[in-house]
C-alpha positions in Angstrom: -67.0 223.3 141.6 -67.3 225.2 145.3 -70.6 225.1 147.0 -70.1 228.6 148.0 -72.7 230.8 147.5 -72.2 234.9 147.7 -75.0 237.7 147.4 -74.9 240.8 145.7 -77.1 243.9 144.6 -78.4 244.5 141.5 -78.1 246.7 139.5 -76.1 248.1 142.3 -75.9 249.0 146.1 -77.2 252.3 145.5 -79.9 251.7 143.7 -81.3 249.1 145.9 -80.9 250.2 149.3 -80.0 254.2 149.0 -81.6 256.6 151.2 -82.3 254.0 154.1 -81.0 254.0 157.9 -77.1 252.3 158.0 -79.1 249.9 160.3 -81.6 248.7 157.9 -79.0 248.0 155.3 -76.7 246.5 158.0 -79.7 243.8 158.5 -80.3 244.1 154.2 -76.4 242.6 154.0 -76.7 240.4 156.8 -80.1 239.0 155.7 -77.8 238.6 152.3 -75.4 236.7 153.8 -77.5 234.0 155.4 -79.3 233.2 152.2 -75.8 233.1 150.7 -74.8 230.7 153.7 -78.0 228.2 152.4 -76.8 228.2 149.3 -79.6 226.4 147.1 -82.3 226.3 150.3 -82.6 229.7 150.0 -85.4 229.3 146.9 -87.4 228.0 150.4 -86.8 231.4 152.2 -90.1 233.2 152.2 -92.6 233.6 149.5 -93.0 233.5 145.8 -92.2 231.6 142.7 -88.8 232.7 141.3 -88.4 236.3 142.9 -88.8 235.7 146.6 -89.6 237.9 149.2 -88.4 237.8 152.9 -89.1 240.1 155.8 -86.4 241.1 157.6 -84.7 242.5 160.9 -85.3 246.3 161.1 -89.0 246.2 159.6 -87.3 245.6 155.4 -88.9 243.2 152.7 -86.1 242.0 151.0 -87.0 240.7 147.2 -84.3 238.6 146.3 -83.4 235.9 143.4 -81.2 232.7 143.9 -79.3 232.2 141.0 -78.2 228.2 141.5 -76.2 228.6 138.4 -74.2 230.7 139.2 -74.2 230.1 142.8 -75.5 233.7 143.8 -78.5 235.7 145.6 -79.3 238.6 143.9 -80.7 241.7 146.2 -83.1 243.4 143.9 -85.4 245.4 146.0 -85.4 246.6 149.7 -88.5 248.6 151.1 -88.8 249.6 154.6 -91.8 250.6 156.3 -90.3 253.5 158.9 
């Protein structure tokens, strides 16, 4: 079994991060792939039990959820205080 990790949206890139500046989501997606790149140290990344939350380049909270499993971080919610 690989130990590589990948991210993706859910339920899908336009729910989660539609309507925001191409520079916000540029940071959402590279934000995504550094938690990717930890692999299972990303449920350390920022705060809270299973859903965590991360603040993020470009003034984002990113909610995200590491799925070890299935060796995945899910991108849930992105809010960005403009």
């Amino acid at each position: 079994m690989s130990d590589t990790w990948t991210w993706e949206y859910d339920p899908d890139r336009a729910h989660v991060v539609a309507g925001l500046p191409v520079p916000v989501i540029a940071a959402v997606e590279h934000a995504a792939g550094q938690l990717a790149a930890l692999g299972r140290d990303a449920r350390e990344v920022g705060t809270g039990s299973r859903l965590r939350v991360v603040d993020i380049d470009g003034g984002a909270m990113l909610w995200f959820l590491p799925v070890e499993s299935r060796q995945l971080i899910v991108i849930v919610r992105v809010v960005w205080a403009n």
